[in-house]
LOLUM-779155 format. One line per field, with one value per residue: residue in one letter; z, x, y of N, C-alpha, C in turn; residue number from 0. Coordinates in steps of 0.001 Angstrom, whole numbers, plus 500000, padded with zeros to 6 digits. Example, Ala and Ser with C-alpha at 12.3 -4.5 7.8 and 13.67 -1.06 7.14 Angstrom:
// residues 2
aa: c(A|S) .
n.zz: c(507800|507080) .
n.xx: c(513190|512850) .
n.yy: c(494310|497750) .
ca.zz: c(507800|507140) .
ca.xx: c(512300|513670) .
ca.yy: c(495500|498940) .
c.zz: c(507800|507870) .
c.xx: c(513200|512900) .
c.yy: c(496700|500030) .
i: c(0|1) .
END
This chain:
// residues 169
aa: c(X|X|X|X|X|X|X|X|X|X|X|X|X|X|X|X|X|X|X|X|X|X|X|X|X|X|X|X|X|X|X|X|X|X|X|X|X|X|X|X|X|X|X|X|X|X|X|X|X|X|X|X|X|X|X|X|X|X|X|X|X|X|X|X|X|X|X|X|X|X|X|X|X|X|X|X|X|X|X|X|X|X|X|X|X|X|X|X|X|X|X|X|X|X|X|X|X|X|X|X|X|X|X|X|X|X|X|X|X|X|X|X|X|X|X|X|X|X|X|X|X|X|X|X|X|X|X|X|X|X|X|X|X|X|X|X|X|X|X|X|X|X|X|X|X|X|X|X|X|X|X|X|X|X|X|X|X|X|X|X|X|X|X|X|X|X|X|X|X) .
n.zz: c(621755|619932|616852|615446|612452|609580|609092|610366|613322|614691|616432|619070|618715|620223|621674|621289|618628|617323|615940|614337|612921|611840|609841|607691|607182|606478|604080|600603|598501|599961|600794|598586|597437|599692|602946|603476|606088|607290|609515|612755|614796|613974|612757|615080|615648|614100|613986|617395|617286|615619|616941|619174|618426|619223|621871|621194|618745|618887|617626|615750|614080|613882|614708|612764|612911|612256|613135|613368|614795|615749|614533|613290|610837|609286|609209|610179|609139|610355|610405|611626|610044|612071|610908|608979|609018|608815|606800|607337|609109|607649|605867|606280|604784|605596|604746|605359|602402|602047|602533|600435|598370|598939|600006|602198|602789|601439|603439|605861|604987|604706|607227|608548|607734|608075|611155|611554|610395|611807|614417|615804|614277|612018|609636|606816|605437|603736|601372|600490|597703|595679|591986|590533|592194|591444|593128|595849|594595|593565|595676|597392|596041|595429|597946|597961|597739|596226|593613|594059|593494|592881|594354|594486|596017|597757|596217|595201|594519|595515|597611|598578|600694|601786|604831|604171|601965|603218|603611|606547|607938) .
n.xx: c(112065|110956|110456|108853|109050|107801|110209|112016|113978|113145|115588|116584|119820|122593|126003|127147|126746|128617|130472|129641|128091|129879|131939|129842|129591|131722|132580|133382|131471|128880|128463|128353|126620|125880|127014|130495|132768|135584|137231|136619|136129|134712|132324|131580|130812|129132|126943|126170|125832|122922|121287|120785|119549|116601|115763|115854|114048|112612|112326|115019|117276|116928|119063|119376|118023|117872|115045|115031|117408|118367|120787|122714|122391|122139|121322|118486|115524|113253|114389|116330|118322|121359|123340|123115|121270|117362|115830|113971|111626|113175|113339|116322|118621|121071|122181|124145|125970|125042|122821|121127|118723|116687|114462|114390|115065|112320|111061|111518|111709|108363|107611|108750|107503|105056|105056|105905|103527|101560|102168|103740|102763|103223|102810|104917|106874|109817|112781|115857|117926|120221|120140|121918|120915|119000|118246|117847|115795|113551|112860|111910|109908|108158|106925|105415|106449|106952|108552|109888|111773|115178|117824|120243|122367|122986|123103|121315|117889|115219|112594|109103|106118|102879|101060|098163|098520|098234|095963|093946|093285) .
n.yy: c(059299|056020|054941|052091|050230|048151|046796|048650|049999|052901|054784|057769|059034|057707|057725|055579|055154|056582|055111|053298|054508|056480|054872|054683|057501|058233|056799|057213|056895|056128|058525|060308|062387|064033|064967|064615|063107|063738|062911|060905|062313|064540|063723|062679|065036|066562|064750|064670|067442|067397|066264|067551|068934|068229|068611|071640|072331|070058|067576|065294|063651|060199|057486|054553|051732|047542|046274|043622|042819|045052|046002|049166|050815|053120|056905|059120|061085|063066|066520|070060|071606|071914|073253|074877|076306|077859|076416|075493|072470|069540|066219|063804|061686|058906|055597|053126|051249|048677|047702|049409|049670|048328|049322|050455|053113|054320|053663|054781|057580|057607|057075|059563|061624|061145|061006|063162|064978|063772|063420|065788|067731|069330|071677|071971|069347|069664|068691|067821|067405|066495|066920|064642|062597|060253|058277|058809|060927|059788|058278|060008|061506|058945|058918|061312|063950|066631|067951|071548|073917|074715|074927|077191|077695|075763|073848|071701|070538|071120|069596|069024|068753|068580|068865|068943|067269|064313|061528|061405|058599) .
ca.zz: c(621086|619162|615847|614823|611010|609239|609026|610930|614905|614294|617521|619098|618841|621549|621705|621271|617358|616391|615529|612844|611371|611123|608539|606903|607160|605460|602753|599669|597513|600465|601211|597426|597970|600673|603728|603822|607493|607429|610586|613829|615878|613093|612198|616329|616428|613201|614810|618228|617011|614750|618025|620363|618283|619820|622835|620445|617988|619680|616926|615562|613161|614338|614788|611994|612767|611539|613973|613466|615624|616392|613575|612780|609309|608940|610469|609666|609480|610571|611160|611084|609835|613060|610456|607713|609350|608009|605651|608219|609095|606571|606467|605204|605870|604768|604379|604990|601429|601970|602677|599206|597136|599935|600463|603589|602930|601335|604516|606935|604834|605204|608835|609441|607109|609341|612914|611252|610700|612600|616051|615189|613567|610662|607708|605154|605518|602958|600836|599379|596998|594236|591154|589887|593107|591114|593872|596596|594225|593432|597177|597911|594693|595951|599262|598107|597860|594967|593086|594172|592920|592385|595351|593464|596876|598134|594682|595529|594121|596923|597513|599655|600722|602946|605559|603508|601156|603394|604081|607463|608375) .
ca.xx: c(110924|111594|109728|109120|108626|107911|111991|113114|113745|114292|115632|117203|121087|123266|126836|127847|126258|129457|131859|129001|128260|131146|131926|128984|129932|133860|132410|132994|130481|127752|128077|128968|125412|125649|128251|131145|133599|137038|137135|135739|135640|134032|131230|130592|130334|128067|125838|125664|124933|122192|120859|120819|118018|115657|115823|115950|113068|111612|112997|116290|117286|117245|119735|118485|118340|117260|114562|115126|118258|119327|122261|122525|122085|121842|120987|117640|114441|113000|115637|116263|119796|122108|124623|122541|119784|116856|115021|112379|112026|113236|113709|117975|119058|122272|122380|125299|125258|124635|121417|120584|117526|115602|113068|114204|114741|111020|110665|111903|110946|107362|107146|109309|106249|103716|105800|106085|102235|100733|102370|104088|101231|103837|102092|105060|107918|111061|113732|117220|118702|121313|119546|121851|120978|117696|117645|117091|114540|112579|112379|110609|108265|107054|106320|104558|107024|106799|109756|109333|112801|116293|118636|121552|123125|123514|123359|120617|116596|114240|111083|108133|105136|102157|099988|097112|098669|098031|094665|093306|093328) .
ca.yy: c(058711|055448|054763|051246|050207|046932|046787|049393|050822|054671|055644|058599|058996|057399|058142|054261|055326|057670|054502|052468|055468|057043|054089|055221|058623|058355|055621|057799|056267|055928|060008|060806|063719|064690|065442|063050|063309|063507|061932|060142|063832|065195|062694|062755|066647|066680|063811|064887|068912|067272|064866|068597|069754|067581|070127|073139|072163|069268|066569|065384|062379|058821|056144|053717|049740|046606|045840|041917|042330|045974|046496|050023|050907|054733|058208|060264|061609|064439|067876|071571|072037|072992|073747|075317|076633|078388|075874|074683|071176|068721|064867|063586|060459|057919|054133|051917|050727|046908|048414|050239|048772|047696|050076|050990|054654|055131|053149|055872|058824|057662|057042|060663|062226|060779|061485|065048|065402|063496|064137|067415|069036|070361|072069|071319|068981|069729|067630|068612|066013|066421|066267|063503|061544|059521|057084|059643|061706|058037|057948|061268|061188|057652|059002|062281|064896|067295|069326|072907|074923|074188|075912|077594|078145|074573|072923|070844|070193|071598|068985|069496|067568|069391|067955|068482|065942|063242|061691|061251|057097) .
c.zz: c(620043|618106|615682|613505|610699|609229|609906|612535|614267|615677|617669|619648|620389|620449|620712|619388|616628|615860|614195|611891|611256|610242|608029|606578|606277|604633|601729|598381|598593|600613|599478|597420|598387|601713|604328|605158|607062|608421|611922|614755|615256|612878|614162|616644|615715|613963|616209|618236|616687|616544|619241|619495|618582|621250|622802|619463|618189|618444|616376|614537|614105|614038|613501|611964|612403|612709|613980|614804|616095|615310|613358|611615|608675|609824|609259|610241|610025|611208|610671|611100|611072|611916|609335|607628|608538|606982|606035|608490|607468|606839|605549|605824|605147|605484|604408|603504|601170|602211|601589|598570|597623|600237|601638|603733|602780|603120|605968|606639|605030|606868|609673|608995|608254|610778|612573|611307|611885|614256|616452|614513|612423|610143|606725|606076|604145|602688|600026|598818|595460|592922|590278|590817|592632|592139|595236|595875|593625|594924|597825|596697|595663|596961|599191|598148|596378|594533|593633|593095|593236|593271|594619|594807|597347|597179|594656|595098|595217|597119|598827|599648|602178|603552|604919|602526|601813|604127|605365|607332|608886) .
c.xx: c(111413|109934|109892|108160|108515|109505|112793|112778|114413|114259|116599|118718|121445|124965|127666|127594|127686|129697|130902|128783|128835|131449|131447|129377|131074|133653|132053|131928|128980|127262|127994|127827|125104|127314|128798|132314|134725|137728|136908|135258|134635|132788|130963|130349|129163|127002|125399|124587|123693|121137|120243|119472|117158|115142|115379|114491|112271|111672|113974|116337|117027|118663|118929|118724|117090|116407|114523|116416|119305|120448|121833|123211|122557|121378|119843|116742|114302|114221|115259|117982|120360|123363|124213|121392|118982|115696|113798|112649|111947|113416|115365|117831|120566|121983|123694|124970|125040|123207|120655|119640|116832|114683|113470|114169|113245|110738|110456|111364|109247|106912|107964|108086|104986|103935|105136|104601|101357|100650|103125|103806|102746|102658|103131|106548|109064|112378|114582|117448|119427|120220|120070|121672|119592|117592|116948|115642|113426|112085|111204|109222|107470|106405|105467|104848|106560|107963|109373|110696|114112|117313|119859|122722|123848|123648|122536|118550|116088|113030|109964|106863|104211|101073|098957|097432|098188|096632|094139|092975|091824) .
c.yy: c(057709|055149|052835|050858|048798|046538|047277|049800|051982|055045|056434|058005|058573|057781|056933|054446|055606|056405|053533|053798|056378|056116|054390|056128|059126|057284|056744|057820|056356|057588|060544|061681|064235|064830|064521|064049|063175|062229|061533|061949|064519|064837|062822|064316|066889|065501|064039|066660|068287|066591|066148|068768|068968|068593|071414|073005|071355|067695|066736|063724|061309|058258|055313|052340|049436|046575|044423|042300|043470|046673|048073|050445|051951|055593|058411|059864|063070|065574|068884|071435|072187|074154|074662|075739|077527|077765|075265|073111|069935|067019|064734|062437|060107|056522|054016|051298|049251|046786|049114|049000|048380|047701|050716|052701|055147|054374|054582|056779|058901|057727|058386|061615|062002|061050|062872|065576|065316|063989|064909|068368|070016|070514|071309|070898|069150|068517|068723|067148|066582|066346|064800|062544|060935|058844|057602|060700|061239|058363|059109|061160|060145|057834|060388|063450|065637|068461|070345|073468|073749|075259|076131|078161|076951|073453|072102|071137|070495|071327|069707|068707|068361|068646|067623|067647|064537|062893|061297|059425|056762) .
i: c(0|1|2|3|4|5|6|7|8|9|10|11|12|13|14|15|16|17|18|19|20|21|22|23|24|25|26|27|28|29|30|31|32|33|34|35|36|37|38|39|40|41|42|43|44|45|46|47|48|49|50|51|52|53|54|55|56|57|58|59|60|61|62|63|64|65|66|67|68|69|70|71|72|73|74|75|76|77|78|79|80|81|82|83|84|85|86|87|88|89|90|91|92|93|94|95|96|97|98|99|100|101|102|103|104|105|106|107|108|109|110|111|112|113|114|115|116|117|118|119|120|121|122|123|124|125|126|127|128|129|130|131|132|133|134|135|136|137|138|139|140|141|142|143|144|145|146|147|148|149|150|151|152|153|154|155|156|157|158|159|160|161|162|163|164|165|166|167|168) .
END
């Protein structure tokens, strides 16, 4: 299923994906919140596990390009952990950072919010984010998320945002 956004194609993982974002993936500054790769085997076992639950739960992140011309950007949107299961479906993503400031993340997180409701009948979609990551916890606010707790297991702020938040078109 491919998504398209004023900016963006969110489509599902292909293989040809590992080698852009693995760059992404081992850029210490672009992962510095989340889960950085050692290297290329690693970043394609974590991306293809993540790509299986589409099978298993019936969605899985995206691929993330420019829709002007294809480039890929970033991974996300809608998941259930493979590796950390348990928390229900949530949206994560990462940016190549030549890509930061753009909008494009509230970009994605809105149109995985609306996939997630609209044509996956969720009740509540979920967010982890660092608390010193402001630029990821700007991004959920703007789109409708709301603090809930503070996970003392994974170190991470625990948002949430429920269907009935959003209003009928």
């Amino acid at each position: 299923m491919e998504l398209i956004t004023q900016q963006l194609l969110l489509r599902p993982f292909q293989k040809a994906d590992v080698e852009p974002l693995f760059q992404i993936q081992r850029d210490q500054e672009a992962m510095q919140f989340t889960f950085n790769v050692q290297n290329m085997e690693e970043s394609e076992h974590y991306l293809t596990t993540h790509a299986e639950q589409r099978d298993i739960v019936g969605f899985a992140p995206w691929t993330v390009c420019l829709k002007e011309d294809k480039t890929v950007i970033g991974w996300g949107g809608l998941m259930e952990d493979p590796f950390d299961p348990g928390y229900g479906p949530e949206v994560a993503y990462f940016f190549n950072k030549g890509y930061w400031g753009k909008g494009l993340g509230t970009e994605l997180v809105k149109a995985s919010i609306d996939y997630g409701f609209r044509q996956l009948k969720l009740d509540v979609i979920g967010a982890f984010a660092r608390p010193e990551n402001q630029a990821s916890i700007r991004v959920l606010e703007k789109c409708g998320f709301s603090y809930k707790s503070y996970n003392t297991i994974i170190e991470r702020n625990y948002y949430q945002i429920t269907s009935d938040t959003i209003r009928p078109n």
